[in-house]
Every structure is written in structure tokens, then in C-alpha cells.
N, C-alpha and C positions, 0 to 999 in steps of 0.2 A: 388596246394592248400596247403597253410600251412596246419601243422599237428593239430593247436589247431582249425582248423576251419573245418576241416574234418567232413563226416555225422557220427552219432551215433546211436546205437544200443538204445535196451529201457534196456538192462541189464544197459549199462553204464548212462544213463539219470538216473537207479534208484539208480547205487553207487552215482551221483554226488546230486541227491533231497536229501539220508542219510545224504551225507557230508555237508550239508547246512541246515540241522536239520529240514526237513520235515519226516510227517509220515505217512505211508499211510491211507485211510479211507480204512473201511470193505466194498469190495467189494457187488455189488448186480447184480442184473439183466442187463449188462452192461459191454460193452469190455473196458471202459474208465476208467481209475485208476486216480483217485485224490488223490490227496497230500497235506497237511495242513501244515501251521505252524504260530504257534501265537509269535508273537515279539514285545512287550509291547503293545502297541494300534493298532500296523500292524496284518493285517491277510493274508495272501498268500497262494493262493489254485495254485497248475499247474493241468493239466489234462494233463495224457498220455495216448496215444492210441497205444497202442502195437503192433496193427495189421499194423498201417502203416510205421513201422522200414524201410530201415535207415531214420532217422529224418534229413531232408536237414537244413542249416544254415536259412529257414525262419522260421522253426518249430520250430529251435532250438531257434533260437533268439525271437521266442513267450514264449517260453518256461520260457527261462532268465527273459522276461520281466514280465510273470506273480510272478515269486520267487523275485523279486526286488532288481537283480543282471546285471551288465553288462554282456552280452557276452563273455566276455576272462573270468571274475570271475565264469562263468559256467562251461566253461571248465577246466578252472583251478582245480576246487572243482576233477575232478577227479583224480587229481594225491595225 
């Protein structure tokens, strides 16, 4: 398994939502953590579920697609 396609922890999912200028919403009743971020007209919400870490390449590449990034530019955002 490449290393950039490796599963992910939700610590490293939330360096890499920072690194792509999302922010988290205030938590409520809910193990689900959304993530916002407005970029001019675009609005991009992820939702991470913390509980189900490591996050396999289907999660992750949902993940990508909800922040409006490829795949590799998601993992990339971590380094």
C-alpha cells in the first residue's frame, strides 16, 4: 500500500480539514464532527465520525469528495 493512501487516524483527518481551511461547528448531542468552510459561492461541509478511525481509502476518498479536493490533494494537505 502506498504511504499516501494508507488508513487515517481522525487526529490526522483533522490536521489535514485545518490545512484546507475548514473549521469545526460546535459540537452538540452527536459523535459526528462537521467541518465547514465557505470559498466564495462553494460551501463544503465533511462530517467525521471519530468513532469509526482508521478511516479506510472509501471514507477517506468520501471524505475528499465532500472538501472539493482530489484524493492525493487530501493527503497531501497533511504534510
Amino acid at each position: 500500500m502506498s504511504r499516501w493512501k494508507r488508513p487515517l487516524k481522525a487526529a490526522e483527518v483533522r490536521k489535514i480539514l485545518r490545512a484546507l481551511g475548514f473549521d469545526p461547528k460546535p459540537l452538540k448531542a452527536t459523535s459526528r464532527e462537521q467541518w465547514t468552510k465557505r470559498d466564495g459561492n462553494h460551501f463544503y461541509k465533511v462530517t467525521l465520525s471519530a468513532h469509526n478511525e482508521p478511516f479506510d481509502d472509501f471514507i477517506v476518498k468520501s471524505m475528499a469528495r465532500q472538501a472539493g479536493v482530489t484524493v492525493r490533494e487530501f493527503y497531501d494537505a497533511l504534510n
